[in-house]
PDB file of N, CA, C and O in Angstrom:
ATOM      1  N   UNK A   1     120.560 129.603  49.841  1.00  0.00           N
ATOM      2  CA  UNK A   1     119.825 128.377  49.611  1.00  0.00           C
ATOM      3  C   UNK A   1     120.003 127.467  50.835  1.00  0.00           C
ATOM      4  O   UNK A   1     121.165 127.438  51.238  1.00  0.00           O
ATOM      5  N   UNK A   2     119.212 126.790  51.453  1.00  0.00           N
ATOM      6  CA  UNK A   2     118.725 126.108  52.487  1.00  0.00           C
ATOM      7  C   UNK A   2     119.503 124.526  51.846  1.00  0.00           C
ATOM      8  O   UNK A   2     119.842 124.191  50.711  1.00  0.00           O
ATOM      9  N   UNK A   3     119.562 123.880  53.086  1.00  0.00           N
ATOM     10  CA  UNK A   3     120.394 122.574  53.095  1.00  0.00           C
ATOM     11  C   UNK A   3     119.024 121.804  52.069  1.00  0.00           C
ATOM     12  O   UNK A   3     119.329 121.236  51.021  1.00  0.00           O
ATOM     13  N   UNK A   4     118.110 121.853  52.354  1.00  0.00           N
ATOM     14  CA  UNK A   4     117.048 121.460  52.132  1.00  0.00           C
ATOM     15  C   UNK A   4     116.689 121.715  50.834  1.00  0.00           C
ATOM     16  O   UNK A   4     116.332 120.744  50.167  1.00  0.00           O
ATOM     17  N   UNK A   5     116.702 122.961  50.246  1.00  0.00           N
ATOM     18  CA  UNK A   5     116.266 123.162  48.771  1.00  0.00           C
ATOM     19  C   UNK A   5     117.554 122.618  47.840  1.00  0.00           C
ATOM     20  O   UNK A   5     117.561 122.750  46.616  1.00  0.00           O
ATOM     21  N   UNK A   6     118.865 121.859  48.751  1.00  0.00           N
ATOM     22  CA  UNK A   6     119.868 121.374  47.564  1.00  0.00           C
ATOM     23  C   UNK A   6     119.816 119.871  47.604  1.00  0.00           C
ATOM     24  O   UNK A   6     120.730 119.046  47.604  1.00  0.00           O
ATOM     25  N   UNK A   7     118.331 119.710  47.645  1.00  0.00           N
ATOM     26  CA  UNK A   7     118.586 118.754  47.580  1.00  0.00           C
ATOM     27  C   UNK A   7     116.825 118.338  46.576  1.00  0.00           C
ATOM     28  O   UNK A   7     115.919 119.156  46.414  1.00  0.00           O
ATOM     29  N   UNK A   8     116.826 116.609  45.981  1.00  0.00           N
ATOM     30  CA  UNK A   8     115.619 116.570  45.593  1.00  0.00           C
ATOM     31  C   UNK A   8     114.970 115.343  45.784  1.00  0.00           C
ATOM     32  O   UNK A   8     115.882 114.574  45.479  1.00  0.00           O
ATOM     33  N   UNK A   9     114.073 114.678  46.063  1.00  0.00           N
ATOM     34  CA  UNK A   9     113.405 113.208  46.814  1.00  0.00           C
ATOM     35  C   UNK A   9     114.254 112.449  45.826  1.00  0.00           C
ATOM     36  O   UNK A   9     114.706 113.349  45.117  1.00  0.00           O
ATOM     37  N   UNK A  10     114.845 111.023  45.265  1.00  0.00           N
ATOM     38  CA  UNK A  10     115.013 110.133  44.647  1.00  0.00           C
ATOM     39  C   UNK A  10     113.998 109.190  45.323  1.00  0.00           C
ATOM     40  O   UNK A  10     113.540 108.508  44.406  1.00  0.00           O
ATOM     41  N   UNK A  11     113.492 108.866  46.351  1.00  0.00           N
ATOM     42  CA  UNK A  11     113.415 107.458  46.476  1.00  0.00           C
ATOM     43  C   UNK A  11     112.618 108.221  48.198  1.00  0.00           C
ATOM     44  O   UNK A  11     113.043 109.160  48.872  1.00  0.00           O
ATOM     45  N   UNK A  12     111.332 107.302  48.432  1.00  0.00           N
ATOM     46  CA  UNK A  12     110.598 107.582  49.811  1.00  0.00           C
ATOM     47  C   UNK A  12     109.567 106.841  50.016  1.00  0.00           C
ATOM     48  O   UNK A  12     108.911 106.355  49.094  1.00  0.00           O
ATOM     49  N   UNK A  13     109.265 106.642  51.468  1.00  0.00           N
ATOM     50  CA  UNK A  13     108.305 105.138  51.595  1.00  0.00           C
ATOM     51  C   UNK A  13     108.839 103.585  51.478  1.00  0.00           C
ATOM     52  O   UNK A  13     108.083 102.615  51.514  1.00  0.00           O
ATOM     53  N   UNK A  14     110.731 103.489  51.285  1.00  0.00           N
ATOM     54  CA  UNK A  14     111.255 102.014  51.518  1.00  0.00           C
ATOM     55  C   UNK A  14     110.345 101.861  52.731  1.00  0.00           C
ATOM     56  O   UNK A  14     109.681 102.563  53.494  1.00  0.00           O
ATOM     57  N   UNK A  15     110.706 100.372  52.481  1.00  0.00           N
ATOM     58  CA  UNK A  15     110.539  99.726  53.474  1.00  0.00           C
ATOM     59  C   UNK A  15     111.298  98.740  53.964  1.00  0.00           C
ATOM     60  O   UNK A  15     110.909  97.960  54.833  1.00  0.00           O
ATOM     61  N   UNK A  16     112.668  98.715  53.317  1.00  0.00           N
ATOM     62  CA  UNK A  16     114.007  97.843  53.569  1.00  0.00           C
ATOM     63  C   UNK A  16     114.937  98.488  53.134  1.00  0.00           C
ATOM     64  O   UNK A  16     114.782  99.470  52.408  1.00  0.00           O
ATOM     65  N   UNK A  17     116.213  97.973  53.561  1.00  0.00           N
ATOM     66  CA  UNK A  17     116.994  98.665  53.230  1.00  0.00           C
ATOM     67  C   UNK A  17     118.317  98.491  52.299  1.00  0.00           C
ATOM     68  O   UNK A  17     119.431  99.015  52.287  1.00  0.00           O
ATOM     69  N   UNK A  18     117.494  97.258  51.337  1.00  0.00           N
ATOM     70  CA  UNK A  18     117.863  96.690  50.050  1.00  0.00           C
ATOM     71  C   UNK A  18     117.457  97.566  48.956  1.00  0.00           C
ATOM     72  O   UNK A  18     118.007  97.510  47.856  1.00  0.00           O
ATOM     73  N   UNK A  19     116.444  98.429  49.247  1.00  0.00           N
ATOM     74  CA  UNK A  19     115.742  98.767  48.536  1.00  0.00           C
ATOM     75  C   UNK A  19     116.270 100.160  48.240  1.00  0.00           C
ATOM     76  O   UNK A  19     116.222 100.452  47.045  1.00  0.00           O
ATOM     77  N   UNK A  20     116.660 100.894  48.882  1.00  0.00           N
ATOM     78  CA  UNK A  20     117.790 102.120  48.986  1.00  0.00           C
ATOM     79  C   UNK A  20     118.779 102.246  47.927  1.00  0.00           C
ATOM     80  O   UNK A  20     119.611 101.357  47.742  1.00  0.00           O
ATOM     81  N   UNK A  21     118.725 103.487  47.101  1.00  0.00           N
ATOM     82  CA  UNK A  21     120.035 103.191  45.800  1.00  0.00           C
ATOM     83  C   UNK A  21     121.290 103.836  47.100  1.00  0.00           C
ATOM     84  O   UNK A  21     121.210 104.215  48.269  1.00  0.00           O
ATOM     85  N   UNK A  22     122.393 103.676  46.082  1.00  0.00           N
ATOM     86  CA  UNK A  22     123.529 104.350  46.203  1.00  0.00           C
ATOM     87  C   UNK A  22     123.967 105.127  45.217  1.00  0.00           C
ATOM     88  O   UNK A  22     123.865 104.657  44.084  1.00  0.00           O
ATOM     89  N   UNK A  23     124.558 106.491  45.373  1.00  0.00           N
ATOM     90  CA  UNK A  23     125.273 106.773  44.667  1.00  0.00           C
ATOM     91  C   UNK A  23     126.329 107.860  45.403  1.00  0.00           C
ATOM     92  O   UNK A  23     126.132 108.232  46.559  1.00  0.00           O
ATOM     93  N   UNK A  24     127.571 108.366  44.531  1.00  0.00           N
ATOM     94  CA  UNK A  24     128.201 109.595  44.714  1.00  0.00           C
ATOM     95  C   UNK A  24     126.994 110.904  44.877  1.00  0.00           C
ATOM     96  O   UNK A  24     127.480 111.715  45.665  1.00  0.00           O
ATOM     97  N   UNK A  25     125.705 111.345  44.440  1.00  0.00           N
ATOM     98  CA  UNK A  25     125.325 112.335  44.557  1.00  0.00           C
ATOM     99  C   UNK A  25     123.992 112.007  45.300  1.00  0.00           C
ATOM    100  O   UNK A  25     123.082 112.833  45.376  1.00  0.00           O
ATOM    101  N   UNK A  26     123.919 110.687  45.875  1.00  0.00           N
ATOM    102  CA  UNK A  26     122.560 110.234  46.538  1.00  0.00           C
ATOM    103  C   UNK A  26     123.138 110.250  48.294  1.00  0.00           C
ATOM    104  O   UNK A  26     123.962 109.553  48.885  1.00  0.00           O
ATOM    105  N   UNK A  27     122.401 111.213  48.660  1.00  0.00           N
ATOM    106  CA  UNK A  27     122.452 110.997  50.403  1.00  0.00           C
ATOM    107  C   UNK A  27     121.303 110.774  50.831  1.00  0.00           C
ATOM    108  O   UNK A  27     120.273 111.010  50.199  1.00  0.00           O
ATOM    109  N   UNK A  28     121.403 110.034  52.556  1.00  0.00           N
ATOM    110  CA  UNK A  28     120.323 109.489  52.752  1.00  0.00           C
ATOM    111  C   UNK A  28     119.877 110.941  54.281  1.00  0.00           C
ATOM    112  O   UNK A  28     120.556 111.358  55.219  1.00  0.00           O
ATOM    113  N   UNK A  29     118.430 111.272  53.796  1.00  0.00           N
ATOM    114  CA  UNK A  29     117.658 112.090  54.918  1.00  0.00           C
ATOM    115  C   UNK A  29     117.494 111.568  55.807  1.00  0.00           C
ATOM    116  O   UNK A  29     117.367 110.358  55.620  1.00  0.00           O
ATOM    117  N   UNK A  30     117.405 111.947  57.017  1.00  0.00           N
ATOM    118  CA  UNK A  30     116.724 111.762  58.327  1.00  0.00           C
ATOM    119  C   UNK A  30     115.578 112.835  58.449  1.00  0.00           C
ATOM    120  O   UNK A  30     115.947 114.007  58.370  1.00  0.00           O
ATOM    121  N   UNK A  31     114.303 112.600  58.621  1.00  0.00           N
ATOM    122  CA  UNK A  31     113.704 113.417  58.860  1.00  0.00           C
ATOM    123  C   UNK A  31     113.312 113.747  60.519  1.00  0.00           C
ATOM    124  O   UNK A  31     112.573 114.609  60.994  1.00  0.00           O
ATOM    125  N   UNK A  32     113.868 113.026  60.962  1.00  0.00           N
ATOM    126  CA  UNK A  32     113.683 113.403  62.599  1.00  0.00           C
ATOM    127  C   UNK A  32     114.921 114.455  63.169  1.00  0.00           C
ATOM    128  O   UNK A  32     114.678 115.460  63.837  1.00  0.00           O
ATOM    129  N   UNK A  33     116.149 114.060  62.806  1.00  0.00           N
ATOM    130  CA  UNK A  33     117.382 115.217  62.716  1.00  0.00           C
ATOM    131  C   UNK A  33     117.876 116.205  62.165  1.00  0.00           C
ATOM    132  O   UNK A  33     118.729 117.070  62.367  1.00  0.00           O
ATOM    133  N   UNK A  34     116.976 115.814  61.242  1.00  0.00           N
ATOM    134  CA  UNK A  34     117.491 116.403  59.893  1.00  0.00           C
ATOM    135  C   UNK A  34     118.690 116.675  59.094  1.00  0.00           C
ATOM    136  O   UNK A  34     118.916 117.642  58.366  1.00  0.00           O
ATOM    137  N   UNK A  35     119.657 115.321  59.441  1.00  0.00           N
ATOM    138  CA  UNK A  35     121.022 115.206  58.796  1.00  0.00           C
ATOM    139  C   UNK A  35     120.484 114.554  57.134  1.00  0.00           C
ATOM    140  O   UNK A  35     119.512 113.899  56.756  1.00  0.00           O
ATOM    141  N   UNK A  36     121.724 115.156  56.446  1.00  0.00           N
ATOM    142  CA  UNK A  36     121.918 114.660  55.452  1.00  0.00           C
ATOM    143  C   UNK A  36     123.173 113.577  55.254  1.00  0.00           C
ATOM    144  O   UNK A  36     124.239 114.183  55.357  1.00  0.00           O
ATOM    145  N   UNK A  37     123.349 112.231  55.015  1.00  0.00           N
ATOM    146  CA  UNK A  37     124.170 111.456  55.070  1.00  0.00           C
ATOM    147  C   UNK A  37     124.517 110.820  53.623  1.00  0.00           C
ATOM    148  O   UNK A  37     123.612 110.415  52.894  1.00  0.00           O
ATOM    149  N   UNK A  38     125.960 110.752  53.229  1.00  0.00           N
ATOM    150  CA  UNK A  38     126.286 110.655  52.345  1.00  0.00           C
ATOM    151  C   UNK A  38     126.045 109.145  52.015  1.00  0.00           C
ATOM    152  O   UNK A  38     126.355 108.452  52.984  1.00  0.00           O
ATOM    153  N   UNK A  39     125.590 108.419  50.951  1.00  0.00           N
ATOM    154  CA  UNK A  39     124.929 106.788  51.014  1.00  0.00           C
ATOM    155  C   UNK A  39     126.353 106.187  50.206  1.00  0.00           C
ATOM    156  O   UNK A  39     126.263 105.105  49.626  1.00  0.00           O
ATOM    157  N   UNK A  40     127.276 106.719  50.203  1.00  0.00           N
ATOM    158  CA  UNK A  40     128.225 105.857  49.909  1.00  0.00           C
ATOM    159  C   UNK A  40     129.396 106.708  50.444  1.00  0.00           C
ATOM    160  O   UNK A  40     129.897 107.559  49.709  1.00  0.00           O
ATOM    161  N   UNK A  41     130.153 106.376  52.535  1.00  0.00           N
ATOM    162  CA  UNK A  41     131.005 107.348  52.768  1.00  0.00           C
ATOM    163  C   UNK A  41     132.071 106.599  52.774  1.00  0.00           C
ATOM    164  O   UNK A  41     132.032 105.449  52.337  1.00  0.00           O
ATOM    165  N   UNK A  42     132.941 107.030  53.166  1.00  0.00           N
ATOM    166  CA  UNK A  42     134.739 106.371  52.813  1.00  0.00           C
ATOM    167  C   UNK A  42     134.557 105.287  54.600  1.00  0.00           C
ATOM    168  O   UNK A  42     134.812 104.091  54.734  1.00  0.00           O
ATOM    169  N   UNK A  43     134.088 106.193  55.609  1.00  0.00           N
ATOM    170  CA  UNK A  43     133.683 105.470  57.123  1.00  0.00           C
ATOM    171  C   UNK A  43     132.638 105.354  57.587  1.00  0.00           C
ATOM    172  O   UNK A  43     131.783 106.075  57.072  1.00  0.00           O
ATOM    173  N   UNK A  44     132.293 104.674  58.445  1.00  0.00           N
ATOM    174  CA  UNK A  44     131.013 104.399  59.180  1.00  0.00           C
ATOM    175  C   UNK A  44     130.407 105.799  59.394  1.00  0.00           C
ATOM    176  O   UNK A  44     131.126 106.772  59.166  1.00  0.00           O
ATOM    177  N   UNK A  45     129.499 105.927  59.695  1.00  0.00           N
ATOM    178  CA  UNK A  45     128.707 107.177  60.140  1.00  0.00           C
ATOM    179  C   UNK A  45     127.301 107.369  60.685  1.00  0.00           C
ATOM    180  O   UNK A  45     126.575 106.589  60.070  1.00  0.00           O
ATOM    181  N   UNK A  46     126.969 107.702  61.107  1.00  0.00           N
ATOM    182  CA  UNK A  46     124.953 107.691  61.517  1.00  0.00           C
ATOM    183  C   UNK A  46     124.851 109.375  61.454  1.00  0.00           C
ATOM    184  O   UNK A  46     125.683 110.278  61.359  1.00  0.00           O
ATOM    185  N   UNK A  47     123.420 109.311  61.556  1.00  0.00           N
ATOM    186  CA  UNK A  47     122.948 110.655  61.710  1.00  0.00           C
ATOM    187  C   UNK A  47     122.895 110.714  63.026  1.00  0.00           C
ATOM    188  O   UNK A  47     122.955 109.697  63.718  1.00  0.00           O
ATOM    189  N   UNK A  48     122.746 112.207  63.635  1.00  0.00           N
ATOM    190  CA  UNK A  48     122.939 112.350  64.820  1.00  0.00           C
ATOM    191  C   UNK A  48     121.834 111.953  65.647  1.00  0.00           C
ATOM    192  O   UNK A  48     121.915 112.407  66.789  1.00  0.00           O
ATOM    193  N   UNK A  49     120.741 111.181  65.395  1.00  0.00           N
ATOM    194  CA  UNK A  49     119.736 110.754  66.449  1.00  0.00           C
ATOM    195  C   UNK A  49     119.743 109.011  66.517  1.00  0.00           C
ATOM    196  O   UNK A  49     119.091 108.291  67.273  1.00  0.00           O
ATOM    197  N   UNK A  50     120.931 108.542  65.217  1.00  0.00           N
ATOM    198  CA  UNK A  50     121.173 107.253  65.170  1.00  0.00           C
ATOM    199  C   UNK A  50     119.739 107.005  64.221  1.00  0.00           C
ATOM    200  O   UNK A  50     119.215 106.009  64.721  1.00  0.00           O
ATOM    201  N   UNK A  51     119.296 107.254  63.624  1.00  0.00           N
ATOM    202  CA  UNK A  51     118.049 106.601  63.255  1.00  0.00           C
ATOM    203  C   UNK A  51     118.444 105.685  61.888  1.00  0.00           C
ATOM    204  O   UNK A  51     118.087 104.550  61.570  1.00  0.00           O
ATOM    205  N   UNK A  52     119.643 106.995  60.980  1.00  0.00           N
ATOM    206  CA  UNK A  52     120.013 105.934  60.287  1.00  0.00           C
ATOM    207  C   UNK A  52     121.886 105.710  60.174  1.00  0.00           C
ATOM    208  O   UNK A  52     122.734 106.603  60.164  1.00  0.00           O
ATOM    209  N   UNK A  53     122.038 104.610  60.121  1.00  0.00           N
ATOM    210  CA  UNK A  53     123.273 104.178  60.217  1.00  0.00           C
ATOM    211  C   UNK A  53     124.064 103.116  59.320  1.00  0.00           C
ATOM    212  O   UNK A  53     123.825 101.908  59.293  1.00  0.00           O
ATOM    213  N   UNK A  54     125.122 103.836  58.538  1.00  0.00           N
ATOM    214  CA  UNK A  54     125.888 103.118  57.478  1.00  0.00           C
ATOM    215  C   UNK A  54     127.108 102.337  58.641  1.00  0.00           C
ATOM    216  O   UNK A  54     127.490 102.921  59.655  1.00  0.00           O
ATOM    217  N   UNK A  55     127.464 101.292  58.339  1.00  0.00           N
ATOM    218  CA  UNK A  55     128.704 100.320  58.691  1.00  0.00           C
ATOM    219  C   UNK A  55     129.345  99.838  57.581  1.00  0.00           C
ATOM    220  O   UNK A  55     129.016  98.722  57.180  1.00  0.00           O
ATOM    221  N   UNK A  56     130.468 100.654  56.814  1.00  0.00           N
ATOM    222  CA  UNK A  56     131.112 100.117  55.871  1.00  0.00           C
ATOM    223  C   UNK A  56     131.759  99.005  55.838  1.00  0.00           C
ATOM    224  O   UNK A  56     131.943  98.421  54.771  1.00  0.00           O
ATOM    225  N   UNK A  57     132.393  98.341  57.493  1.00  0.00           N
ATOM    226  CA  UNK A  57     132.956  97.402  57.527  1.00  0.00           C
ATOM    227  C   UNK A  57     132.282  96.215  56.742  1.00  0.00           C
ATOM    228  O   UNK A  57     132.789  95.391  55.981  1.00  0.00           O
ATOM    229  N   UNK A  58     130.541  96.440  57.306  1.00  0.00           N
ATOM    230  CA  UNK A  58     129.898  94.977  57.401  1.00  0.00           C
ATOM    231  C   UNK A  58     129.520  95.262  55.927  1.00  0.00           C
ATOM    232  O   UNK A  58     129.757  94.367  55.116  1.00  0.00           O
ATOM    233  N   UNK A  59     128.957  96.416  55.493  1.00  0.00           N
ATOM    234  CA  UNK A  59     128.771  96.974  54.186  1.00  0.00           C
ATOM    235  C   UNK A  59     126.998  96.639  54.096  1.00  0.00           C
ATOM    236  O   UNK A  59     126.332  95.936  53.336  1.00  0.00           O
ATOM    237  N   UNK A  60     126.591  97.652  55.447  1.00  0.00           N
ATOM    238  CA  UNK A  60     125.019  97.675  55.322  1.00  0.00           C
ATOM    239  C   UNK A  60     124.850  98.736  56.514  1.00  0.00           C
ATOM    240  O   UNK A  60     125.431  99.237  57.477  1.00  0.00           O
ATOM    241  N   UNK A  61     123.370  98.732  55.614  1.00  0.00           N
ATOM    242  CA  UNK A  61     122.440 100.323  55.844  1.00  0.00           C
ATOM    243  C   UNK A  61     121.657  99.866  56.802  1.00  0.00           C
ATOM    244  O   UNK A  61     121.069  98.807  56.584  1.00  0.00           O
ATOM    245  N   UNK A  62     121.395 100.794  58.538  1.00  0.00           N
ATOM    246  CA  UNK A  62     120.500 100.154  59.223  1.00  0.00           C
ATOM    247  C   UNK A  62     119.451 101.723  59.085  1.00  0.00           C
ATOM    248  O   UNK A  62     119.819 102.890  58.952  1.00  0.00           O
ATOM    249  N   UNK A  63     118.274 101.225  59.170  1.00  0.00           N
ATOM    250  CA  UNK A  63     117.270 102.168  59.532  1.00  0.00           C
ATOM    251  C   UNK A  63     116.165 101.992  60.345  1.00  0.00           C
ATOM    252  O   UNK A  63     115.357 101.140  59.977  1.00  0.00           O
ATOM    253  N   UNK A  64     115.869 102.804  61.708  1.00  0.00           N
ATOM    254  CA  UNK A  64     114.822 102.427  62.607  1.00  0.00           C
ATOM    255  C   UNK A  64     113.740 102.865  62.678  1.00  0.00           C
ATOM    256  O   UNK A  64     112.841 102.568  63.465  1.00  0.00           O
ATOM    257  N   UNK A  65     113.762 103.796  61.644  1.00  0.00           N
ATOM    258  CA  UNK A  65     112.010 104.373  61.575  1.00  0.00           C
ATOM    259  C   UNK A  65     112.051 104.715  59.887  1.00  0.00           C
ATOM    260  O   UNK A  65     112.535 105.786  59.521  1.00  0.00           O
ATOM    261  N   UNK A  66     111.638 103.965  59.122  1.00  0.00           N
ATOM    262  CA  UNK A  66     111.814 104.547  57.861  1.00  0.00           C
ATOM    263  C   UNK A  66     110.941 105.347  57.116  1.00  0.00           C
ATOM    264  O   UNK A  66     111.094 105.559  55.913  1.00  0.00           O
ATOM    265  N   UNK A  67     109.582 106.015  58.131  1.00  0.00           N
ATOM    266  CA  UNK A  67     108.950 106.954  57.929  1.00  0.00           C
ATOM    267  C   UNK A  67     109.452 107.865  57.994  1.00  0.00           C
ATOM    268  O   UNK A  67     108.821 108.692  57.337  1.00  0.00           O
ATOM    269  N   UNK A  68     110.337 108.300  58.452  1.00  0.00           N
ATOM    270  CA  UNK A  68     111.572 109.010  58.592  1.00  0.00           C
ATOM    271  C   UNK A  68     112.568 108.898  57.381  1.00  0.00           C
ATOM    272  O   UNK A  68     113.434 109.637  57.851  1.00  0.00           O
ATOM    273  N   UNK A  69     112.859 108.677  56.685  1.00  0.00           N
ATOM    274  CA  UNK A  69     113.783 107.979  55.728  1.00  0.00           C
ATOM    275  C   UNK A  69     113.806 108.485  54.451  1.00  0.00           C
ATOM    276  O   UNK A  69     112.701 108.219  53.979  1.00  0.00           O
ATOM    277  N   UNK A  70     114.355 108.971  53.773  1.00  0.00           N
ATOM    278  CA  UNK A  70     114.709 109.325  52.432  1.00  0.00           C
ATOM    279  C   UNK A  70     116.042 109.729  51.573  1.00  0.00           C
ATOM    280  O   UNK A  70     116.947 110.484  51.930  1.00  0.00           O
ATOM    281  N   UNK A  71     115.912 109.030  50.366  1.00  0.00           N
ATOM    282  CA  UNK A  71     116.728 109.182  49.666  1.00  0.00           C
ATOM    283  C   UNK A  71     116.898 110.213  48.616  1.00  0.00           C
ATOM    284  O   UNK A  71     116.329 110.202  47.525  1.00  0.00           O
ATOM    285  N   UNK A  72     117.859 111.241  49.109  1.00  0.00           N
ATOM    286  CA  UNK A  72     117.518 112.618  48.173  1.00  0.00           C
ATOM    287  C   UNK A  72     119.120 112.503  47.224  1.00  0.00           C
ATOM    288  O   UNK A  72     120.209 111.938  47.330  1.00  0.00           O
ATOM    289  N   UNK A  73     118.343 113.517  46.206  1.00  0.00           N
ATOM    290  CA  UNK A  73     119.759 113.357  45.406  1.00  0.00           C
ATOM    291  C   UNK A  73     120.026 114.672  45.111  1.00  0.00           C
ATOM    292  O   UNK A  73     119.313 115.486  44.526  1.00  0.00           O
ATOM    293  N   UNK A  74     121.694 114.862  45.815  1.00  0.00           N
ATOM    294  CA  UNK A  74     122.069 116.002  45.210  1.00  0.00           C
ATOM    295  C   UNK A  74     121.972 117.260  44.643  1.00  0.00           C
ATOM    296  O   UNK A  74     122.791 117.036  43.752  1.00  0.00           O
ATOM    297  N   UNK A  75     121.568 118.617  44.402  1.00  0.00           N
ATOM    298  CA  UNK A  75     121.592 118.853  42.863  1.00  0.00           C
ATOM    299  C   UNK A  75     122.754 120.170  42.839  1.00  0.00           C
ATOM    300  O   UNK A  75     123.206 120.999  43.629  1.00  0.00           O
ATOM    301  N   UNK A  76     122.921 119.747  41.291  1.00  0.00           N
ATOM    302  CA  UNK A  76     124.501 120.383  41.260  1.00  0.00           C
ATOM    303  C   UNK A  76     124.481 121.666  41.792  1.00  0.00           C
ATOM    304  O   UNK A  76     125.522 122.319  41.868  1.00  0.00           O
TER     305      UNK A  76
END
């Protein structure tokens, strides 16, 4: 099974990044890198083209192309 088929859309087409859930089984896509990023990690982190980027310190989600952008969830 492909990184890709373990996973399933929750959430696509934000357009802020208030608007983004969190959870333990919700990671956030990059569709330009195609990383999968965990939306609630213990440290800071980005995907590897930077497009999207968690800062736990400040405790916010940046995203620079959110056509690019999705929130997939998990599946067991």
């Amino acid at each position: 099974m492909s990184e890709k088929e373990k996973h399933v859309v929750a959430q696509k087409g934000l357009t802020d990044t208030s608007q983004a859930k969190r959870g333990k089984d919700l990671y956030y896509h990059c569709g330009i890198c195609g990383a999968y990023i965990p939306s609630q990690p213990e440290d800071s982190i980005s995907c590897k083209c930077a497009n999207i980027i968690i800062d736990v310190e400040y405790v916010r989600l940046l995203v620079k192309d959110f056509s690019k952008f999705s929130v997939v969830r998990q599946l067991p």
